[in-house]
N, C-alpha and C positions, 0 to 999 in steps of 0.2 A: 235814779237818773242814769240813763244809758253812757251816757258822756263819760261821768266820774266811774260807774263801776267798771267798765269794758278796760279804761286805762290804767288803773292803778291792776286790775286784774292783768294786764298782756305784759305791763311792764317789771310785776313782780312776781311772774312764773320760773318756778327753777325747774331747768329742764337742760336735762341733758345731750349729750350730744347727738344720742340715737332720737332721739324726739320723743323720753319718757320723762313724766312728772316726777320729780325727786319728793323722796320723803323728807322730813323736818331733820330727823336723825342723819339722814345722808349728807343734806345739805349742813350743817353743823362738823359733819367728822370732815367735808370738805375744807369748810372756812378753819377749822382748827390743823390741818395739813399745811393751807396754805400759807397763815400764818406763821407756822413753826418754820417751815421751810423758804420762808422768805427772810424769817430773823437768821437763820443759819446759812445764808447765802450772799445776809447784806443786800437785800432787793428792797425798795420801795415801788411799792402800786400806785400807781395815776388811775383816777377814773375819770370821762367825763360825763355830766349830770345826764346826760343824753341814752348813759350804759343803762342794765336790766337794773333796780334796784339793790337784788343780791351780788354782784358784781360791787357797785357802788358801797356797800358794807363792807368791802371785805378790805378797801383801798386805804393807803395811807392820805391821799389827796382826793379830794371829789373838788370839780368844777368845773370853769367855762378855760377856753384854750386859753388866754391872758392869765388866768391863775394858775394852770396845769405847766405853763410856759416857763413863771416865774420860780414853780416849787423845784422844776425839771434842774434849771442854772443853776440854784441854790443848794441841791441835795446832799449829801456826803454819799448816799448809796452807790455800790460798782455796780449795781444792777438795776434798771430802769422797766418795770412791766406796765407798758403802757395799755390801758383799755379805752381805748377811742378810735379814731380812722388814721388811715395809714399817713397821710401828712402832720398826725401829730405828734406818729411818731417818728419822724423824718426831724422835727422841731428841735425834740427832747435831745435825737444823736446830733443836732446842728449845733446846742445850747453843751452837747456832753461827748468830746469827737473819743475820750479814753474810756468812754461807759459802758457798756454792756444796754440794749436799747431792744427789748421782746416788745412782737404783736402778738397776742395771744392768737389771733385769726386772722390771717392775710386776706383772706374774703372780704376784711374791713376797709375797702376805698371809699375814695368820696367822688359823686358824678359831678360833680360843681367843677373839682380839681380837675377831673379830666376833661373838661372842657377848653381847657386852653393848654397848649405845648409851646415848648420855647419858639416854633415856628412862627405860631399863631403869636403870640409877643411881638417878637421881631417886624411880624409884617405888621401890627398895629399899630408899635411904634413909629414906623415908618411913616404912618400916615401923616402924625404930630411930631416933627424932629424939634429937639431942643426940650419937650413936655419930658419930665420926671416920672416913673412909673410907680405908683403906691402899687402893692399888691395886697391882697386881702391872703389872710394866712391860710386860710385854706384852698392851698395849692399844692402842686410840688417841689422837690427843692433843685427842680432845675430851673421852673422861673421864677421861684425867689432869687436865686442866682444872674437873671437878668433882669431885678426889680430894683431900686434906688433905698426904697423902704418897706417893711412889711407893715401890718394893722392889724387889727384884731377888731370886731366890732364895739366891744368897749372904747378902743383910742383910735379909731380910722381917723374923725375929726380934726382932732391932737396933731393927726400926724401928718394930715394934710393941710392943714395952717401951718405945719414947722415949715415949710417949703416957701421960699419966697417967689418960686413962679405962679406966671398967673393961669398956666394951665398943666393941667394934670392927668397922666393917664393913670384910668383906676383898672384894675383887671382882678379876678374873675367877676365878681359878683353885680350882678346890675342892680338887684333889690337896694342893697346896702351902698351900692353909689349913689343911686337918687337921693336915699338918705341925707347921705353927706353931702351932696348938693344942694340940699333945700339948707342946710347950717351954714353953707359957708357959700354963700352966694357971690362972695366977691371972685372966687376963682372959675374958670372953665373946666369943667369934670370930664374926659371924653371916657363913655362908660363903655366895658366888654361885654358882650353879651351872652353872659354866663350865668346861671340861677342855679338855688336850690332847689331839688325835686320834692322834696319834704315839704318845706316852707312856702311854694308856689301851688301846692295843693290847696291851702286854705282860700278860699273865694270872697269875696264880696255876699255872696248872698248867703256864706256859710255863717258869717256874721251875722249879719241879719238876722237870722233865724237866732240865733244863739240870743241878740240880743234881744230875741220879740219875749223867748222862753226866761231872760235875765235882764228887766228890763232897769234892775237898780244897781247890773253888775259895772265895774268898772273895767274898761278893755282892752288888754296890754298886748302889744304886741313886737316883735323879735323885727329886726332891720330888715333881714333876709326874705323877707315875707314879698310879694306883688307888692309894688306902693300903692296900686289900688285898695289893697286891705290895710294897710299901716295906717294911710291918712283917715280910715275910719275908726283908730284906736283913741286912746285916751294916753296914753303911752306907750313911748316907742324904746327901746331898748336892748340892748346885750343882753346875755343868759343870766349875769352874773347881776345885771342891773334892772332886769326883771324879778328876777329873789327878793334882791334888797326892797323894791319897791311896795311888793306885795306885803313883803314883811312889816314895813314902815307904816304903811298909808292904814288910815283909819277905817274907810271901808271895808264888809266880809264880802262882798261879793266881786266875784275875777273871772275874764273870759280871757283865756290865754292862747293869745294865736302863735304857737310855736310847738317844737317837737315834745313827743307826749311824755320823754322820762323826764324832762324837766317838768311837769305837770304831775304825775307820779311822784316825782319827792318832796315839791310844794304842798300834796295833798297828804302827804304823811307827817310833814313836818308843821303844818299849822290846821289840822283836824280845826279849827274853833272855827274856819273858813270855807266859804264852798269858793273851790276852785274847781272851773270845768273845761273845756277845751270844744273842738269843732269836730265834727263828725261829717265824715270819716275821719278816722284819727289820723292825725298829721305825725306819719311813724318813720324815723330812717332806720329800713332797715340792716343796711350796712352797721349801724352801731349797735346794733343787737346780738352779733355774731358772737359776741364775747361771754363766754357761759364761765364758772367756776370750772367745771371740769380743763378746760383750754385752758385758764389761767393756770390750775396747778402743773399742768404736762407740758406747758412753756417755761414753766420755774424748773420740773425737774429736769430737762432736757436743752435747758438753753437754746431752745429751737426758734427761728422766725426771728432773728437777728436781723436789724436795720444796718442797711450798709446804705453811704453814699459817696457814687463817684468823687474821687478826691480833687477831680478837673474843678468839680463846680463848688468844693466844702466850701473853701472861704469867703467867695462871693455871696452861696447862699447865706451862711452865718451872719458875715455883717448886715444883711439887710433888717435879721430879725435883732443884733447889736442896737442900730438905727435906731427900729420903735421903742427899744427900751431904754435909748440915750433921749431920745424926744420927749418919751411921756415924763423922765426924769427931769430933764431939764425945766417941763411944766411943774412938778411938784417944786421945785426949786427958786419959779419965779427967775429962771433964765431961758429965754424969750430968745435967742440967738436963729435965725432961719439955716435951713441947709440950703447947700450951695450944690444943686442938682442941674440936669442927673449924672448922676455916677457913672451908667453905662452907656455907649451910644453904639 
């Protein structure tokens, strides 16, 4: 099957930086370097599922940004090597301002993020005065800094009912505000119109096809996706909530409309499954940048150090403080709304 060989093939090449296929040997006296040299430094690795596989092996944490968020606050490490796109690790130094915060590869951005600038903010909100601004995490930490609350696709929902207004700016993502719009229909969503380029690749008729070739698969798909493709899923969900689900639900067969390293590691991690994805592969390749070789030469060199202007630290921090005061307050069964917006 083209689908499952091509992906689990692209997303578990080890390759170096010159663009040569590493041997098994190579890549083993890599992963044992990095190891040693991470324990001897006090560093923990972040990966997100989205990384190469080999990458993903070598991490202290693998996951969706909600989890990579939470490990980031909690860590004792002075050292933080992030392997994801650069607003994650903008997160990690917003969650750790005394830490030490590596991007293995700066080439790692996200076009979503740069889709909107504090400008483009500013003028949005203008439009809706008095509307509270949720921001979707992936952005950057200058308009976290002029957002009320941040989200994460697992708790946008969460975090947009903590809000007792009845309207809401959502910025960047439009996929994943429709979303949340169709959940929470009591409030007014005014959506930015910002997408992912990975996730907007998948089509309507990429399904189709998928589903004509799987016609007893079940079809899950990621927020961020066109809503024209989500509302043809059978579930909609987060990274982290698309796993679990796959892993959970009784059915083997999964057509997974989302980026392909998380398809890659669902397909190494439950073999007893056909999981397949859409063709062409839906690849970010900004999260691909991150090879072992980068990872070790960022541990030895403490090079690609995240800095954030100190104008906007605080501001940005509390917002992402916010999502994790909200979603807690829900675990808790304290129900309190926030008293938005913050910024005007």
């Amino acid at each position: 099957m083209l689908t499952e060989v091509t992906t689990t093939s692209l997303i578990n090449n080890n390759i170096n930086g010159n663009g040569k296929l590493l041997l098994k040997r190579d890549v083993d006296a890599l992963r044992s370097e990095i190891k040693n040299l991470a324990k001897e430094k006090n560093a923990v690795i972040l990966a997100h599922i989205y990384q190469r596989l080999e990458v993903q092996d070598i991490a202290d944490q693998v996951g969706d940004s909600l989890a990579l968020s939470r490990f980031a606050a909690n860590t004792n490490a002075d050292i933080i090597v992030f392997c994801g796109v650069h607003f994650m690790a903008e997160t990690a130094k917003l969650l750790n301002p005394k830490k030490t915060v590596l991007l293995p590869d700066l080439q790692s951005g996200c076009p979503m993020a740069d889709m909107i600038s504090v400008d483009d903010l500013r003028a949005f909100r203008a439009e809706h005065p008095g509307a509270p601004v949720v921001c979707y995490v992936n952005s950057s930490a200058s308009v976290k800094a002029e957002s009320d609350a941040c989200c994460t696709s697992t708790n946008a929902v969460q975090v947009v009912k903590a809000f007792k207004e009845d309207e809401i700016i959502f910025v960047p993502d439009k996929g994943l505000a429709v979303w949340v719009q169709e959940q929470v229909p009591d409030k007014k969503i005014h959506i930015y119109d910002g997408f992912c380029p990975t996730h907007y690749q998948i089509t309507p008729k990429d399904v189709f096809v998928m589903r004509e070739k799987y016609p007893d698969a079940v079809v899950v798909a990621h927020p961020e996706c066109d809503p024209e493709v989500w509302r043809l899923a059978d579930f909609v969900g987060s990274t982290s909530q698309i796993y679990k689900f796959v892993t959970d639900y009784h059915k083997q067969q999964f057509i997974i409309l989302s980026e392909q390293g998380l398809v890659a590691r669902m397909q190494r991690d439950m073999q007893h499954k056909t999981i397949v994805t859409t063709f062409p592969l839906p690849l970010c390749p900004n999260m691909k940048y991150h090879k072992l070789e980068t990872v070790l030469s960022g541990l030895k060199e403490n090079k690609n150090k995240i800095e954030i202007n100190s104008d906007i630290f605080e501001s940005a921090s509390q917002s992402i403080i916010r999502m994790f005061e909200i979603t807690e307050s829900n675990k808790t069964g304290n129900k309190n709304f926030w008293e938005g917006p913050k910024r005007q």
